[in-house]
KOLFI-139158 format. One record per residue (C-alpha): residue number from 1; residue in three letters; x, y, z negated. Coordinates in steps of 0.1 Angstrom, whole numbers. Layout:
! residues N
<marvo><num>NUM</num><residuo>ALA</residuo><c1>X</c1><c2>Y</c2><c3>Z</c3></marvo>
...
***
This chain:
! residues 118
<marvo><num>1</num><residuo>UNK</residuo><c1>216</c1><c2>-17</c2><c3>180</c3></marvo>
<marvo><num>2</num><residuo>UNK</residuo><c1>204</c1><c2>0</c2><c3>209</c3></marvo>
<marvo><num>3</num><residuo>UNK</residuo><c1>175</c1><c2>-2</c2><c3>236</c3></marvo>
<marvo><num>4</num><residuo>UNK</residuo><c1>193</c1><c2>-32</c2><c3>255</c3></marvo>
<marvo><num>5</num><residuo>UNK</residuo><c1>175</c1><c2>-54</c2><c3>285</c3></marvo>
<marvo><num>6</num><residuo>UNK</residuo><c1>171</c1><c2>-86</c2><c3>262</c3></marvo>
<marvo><num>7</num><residuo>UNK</residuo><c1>145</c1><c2>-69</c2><c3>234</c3></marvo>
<marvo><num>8</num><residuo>UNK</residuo><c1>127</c1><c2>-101</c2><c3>217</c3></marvo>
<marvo><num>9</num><residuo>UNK</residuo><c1>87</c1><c2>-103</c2><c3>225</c3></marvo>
<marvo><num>10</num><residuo>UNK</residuo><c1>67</c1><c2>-86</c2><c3>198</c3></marvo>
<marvo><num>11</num><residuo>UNK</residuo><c1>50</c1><c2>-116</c2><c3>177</c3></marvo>
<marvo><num>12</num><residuo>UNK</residuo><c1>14</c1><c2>-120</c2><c3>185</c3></marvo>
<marvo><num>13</num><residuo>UNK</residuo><c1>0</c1><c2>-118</c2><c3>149</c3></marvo>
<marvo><num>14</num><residuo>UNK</residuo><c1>22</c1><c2>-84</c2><c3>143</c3></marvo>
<marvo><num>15</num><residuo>UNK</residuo><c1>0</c1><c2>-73</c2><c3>178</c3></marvo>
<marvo><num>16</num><residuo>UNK</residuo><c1>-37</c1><c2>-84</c2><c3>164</c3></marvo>
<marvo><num>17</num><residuo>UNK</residuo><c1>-31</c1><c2>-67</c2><c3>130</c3></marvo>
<marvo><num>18</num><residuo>UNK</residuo><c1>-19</c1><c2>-36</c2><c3>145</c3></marvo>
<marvo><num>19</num><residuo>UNK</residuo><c1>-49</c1><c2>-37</c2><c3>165</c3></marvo>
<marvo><num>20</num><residuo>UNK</residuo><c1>-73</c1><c2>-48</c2><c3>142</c3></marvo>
<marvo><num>21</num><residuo>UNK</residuo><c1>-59</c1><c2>-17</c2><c3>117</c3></marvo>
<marvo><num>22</num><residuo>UNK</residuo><c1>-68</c1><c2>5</c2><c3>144</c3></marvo>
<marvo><num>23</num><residuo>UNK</residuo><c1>-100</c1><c2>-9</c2><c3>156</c3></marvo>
<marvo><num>24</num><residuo>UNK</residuo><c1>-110</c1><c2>-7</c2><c3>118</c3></marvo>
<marvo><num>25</num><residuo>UNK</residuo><c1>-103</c1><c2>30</c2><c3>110</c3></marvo>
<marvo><num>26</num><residuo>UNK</residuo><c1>-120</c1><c2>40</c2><c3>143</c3></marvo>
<marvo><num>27</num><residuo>UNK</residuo><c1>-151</c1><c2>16</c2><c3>133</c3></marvo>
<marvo><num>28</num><residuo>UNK</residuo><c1>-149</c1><c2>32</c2><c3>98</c3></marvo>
<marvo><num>29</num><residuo>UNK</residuo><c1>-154</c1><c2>66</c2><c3>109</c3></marvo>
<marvo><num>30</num><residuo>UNK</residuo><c1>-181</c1><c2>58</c2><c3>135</c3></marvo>
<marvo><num>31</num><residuo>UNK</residuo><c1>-200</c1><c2>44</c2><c3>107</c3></marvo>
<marvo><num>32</num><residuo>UNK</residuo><c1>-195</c1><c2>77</c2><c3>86</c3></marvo>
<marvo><num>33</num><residuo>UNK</residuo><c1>-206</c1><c2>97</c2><c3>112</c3></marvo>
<marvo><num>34</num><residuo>UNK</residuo><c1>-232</c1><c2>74</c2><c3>121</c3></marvo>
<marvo><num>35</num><residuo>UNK</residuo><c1>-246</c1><c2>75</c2><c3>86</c3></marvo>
<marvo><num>36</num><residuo>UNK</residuo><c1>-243</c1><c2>111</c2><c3>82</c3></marvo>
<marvo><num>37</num><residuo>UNK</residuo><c1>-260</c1><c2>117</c2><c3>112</c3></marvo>
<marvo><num>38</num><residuo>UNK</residuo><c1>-290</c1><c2>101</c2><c3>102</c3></marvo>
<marvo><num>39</num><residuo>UNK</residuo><c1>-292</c1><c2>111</c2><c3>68</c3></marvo>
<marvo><num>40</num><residuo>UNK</residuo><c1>-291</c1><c2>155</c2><c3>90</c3></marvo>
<marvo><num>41</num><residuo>UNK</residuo><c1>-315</c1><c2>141</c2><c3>116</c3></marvo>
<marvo><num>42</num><residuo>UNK</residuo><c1>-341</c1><c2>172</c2><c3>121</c3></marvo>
<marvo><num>43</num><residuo>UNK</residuo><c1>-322</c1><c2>197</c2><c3>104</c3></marvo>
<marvo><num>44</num><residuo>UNK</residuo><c1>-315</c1><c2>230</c2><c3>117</c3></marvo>
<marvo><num>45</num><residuo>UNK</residuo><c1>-289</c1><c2>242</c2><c3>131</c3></marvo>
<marvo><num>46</num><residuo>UNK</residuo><c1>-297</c1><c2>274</c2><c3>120</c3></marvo>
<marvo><num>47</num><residuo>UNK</residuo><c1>-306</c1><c2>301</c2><c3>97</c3></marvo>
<marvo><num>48</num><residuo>UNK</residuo><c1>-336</c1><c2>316</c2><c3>87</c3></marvo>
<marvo><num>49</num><residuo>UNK</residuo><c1>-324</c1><c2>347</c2><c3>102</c3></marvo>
<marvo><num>50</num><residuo>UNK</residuo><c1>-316</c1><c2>330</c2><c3>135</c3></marvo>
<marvo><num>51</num><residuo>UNK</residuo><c1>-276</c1><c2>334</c2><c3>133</c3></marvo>
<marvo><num>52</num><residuo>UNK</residuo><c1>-256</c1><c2>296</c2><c3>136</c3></marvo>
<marvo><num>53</num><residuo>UNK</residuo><c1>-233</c1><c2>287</c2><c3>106</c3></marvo>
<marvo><num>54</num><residuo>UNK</residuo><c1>-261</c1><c2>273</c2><c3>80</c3></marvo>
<marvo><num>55</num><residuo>UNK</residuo><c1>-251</c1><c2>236</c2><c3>80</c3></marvo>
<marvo><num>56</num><residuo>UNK</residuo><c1>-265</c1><c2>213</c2><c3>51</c3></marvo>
<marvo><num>57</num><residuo>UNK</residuo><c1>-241</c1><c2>194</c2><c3>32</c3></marvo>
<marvo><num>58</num><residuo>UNK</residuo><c1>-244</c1><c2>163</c2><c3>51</c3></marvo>
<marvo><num>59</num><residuo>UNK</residuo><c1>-236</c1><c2>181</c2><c3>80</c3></marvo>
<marvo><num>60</num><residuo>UNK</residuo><c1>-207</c1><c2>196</c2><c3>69</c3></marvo>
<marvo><num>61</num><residuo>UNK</residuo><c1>-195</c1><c2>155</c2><c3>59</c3></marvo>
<marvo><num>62</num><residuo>UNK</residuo><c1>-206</c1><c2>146</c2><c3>96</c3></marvo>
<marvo><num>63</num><residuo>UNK</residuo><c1>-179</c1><c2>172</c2><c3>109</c3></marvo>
<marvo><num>64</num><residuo>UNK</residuo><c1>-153</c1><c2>172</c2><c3>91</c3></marvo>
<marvo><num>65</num><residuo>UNK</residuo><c1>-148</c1><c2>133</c2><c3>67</c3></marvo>
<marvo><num>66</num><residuo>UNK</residuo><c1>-144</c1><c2>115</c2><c3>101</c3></marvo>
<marvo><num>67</num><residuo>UNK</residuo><c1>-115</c1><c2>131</c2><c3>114</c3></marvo>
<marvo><num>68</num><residuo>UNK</residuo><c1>-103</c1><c2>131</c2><c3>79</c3></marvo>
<marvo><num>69</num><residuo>UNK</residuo><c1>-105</c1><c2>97</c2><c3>81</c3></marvo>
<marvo><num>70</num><residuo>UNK</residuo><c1>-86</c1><c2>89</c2><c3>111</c3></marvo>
<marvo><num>71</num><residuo>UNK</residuo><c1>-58</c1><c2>114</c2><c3>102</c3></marvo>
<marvo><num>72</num><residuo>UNK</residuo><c1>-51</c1><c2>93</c2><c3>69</c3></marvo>
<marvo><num>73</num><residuo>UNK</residuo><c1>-53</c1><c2>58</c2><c3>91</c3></marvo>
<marvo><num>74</num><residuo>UNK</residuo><c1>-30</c1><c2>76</c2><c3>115</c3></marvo>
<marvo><num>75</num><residuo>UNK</residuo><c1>-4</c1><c2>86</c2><c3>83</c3></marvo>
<marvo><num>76</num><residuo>UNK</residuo><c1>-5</c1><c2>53</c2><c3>72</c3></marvo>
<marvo><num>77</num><residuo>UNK</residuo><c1>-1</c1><c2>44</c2><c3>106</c3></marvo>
<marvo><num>78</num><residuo>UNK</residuo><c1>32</c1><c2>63</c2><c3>110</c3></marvo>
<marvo><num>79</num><residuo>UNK</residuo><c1>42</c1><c2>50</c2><c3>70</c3></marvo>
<marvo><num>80</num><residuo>UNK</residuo><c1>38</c1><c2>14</c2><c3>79</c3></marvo>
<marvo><num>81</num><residuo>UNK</residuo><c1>62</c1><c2>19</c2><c3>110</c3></marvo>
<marvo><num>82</num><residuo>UNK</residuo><c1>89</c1><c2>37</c2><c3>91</c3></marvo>
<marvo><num>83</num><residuo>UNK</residuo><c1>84</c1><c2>4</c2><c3>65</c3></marvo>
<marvo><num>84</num><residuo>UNK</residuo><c1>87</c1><c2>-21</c2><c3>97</c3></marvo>
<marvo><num>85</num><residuo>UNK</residuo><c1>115</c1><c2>0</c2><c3>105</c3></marvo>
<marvo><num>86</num><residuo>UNK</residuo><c1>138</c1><c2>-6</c2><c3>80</c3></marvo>
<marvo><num>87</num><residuo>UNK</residuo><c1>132</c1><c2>-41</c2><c3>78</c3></marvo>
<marvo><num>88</num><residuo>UNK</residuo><c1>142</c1><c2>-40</c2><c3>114</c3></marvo>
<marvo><num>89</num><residuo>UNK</residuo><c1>111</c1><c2>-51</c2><c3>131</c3></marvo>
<marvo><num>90</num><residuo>UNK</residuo><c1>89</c1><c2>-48</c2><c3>164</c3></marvo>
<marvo><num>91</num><residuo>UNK</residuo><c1>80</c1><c2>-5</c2><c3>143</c3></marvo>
<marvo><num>92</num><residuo>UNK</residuo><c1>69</c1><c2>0</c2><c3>181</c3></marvo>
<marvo><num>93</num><residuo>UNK</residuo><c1>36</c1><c2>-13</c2><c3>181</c3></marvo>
<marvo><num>94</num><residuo>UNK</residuo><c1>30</c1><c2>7</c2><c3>146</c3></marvo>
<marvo><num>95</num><residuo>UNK</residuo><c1>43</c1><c2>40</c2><c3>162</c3></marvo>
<marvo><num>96</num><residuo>UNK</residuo><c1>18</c1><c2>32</c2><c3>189</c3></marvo>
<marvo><num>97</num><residuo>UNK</residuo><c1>-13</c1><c2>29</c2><c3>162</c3></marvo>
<marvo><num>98</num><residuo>UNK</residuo><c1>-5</c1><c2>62</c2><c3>148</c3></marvo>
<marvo><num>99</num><residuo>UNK</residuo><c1>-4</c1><c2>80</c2><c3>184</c3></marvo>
<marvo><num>100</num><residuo>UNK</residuo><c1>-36</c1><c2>67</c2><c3>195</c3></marvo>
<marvo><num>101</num><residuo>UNK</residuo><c1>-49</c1><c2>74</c2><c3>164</c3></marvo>
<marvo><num>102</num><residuo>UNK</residuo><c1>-40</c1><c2>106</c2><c3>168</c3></marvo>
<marvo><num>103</num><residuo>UNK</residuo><c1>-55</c1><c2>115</c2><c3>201</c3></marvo>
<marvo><num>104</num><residuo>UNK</residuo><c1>-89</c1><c2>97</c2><c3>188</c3></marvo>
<marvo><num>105</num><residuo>UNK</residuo><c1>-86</c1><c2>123</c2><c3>153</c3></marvo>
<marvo><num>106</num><residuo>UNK</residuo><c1>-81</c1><c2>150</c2><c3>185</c3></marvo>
<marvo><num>107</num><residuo>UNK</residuo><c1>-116</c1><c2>138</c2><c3>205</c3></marvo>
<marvo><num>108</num><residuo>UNK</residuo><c1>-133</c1><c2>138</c2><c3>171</c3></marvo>
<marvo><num>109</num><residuo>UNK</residuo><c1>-125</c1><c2>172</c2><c3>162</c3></marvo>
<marvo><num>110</num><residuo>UNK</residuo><c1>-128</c1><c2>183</c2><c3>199</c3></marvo>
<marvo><num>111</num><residuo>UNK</residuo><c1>-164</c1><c2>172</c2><c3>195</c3></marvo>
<marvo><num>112</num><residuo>UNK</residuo><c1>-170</c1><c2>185</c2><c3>159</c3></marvo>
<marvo><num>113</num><residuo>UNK</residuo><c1>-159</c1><c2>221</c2><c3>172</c3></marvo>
<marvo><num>114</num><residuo>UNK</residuo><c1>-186</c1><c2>219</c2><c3>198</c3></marvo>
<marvo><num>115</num><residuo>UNK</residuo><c1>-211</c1><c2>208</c2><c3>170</c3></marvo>
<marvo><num>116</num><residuo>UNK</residuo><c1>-205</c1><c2>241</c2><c3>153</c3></marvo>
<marvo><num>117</num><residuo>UNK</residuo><c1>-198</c1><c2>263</c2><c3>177</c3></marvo>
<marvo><num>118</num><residuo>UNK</residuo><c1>-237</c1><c2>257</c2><c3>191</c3></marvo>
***
């Protein structure tokens, strides 16, 4: 079984779910983050003393539980194409969730740096 010219289409319903899975854990840590933001709103960034590094708790969910998030859709991601796999089905598409899920976990940590870093 190899790469050959004549692959079959992959199923439209195997498509949607793949991309409703994704869609979902993305959505799911927007909402975290959401949530959390507004729950810090007005806090400082700050110490007393003036150095950065003080973050309330809430801030420190806002920064770190949304990647989190998207790392474990991302493993189940990559779980539920070694599962397709072995049953010998269209695995792309689920290879292709975990990836982009993967380079979203990357902006969302990219972004979360910046947070404390400032």
């Amino acid at each position: 079984m190899g790469w050959g010219v004549e692959r079959t289409p992959v199923p439209s319903g195997v498509l949607r779910s793949a991309v409703i899975y994704a869609a979902a854990v993305v959505v799911g840590a927007l909402i975290v983050l959401a949530v959390t933001a507004t729950m810090s709103w007005g806090r400082p960034l700050h110490c007393d003393d003036g150095t950065s590094g003080c973050l309330s708790v809430t801030q420190y969910v806002m920064v770190y539980v949304p990647p989190a998030i998207i790392v474990l859709g991302a493993i189940t991601a990559f779980v539920r194409t070694l599962m397709v796999w072995r049953r010998r089905g269209p695995w792309m598409v689920w290879l292709g969730v975990g990836w982009f899920l993967f380079a979203v976990m990357l902006v969302f940590v990219a972004s979360a740096g910046g947070a404390l870093m400032s």
